[in-house]
N, C-alpha and C positions, 0 to 999 in steps of 0.2 A: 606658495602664497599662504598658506594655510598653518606653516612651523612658524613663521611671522607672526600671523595673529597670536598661535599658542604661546609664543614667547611673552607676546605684549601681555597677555593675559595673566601668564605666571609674575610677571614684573607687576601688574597692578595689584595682584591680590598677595605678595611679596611686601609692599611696601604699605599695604592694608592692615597686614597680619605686625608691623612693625609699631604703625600707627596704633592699633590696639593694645601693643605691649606697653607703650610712652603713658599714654592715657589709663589703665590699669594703673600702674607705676604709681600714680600722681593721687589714686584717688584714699588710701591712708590715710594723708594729712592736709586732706582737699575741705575746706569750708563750705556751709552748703548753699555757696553761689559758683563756689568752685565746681561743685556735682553737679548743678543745674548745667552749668555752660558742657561738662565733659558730657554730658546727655544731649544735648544742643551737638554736639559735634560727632558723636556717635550717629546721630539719627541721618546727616550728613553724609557720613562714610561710609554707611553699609547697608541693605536693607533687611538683614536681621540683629536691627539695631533694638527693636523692643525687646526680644529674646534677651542681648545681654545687658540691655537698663535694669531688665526683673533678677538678673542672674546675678550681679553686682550690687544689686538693693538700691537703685539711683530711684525709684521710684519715688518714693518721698521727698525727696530731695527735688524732684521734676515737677512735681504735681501742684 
């Protein structure tokens, strides 16, 4: 019961860790309605979503 859950858990944060790369990727030649929404989506995905808004500089772009 228990390798089940771990699986699903490695598949969620698998496809988390992917989700991060896409959105990363995007934010070079991101407009900053573009960084608004990729901070919108961040905040979404993960709960240490503020960590990487400040670590990425979306902050302004959010605010």
């Amino acid at each position: 019961m228990s390798a089940s859950e771990r699986r699903r858990e490695l598949r969620r944060r698998r496809s988390r860790q992917d989700k991060l790369t896409k959105l990363k990727a995007k934010l070079p030649k991101a407009t900053q309605s573009e960084k608004t929404e990729i901070a919108r989506k961040l905040r979404e995905l993960t709960p240490g979503a503020e960590e990487l808004i400040d670590r990425w500089q979306l902050v302004e772009a959010d605010r």
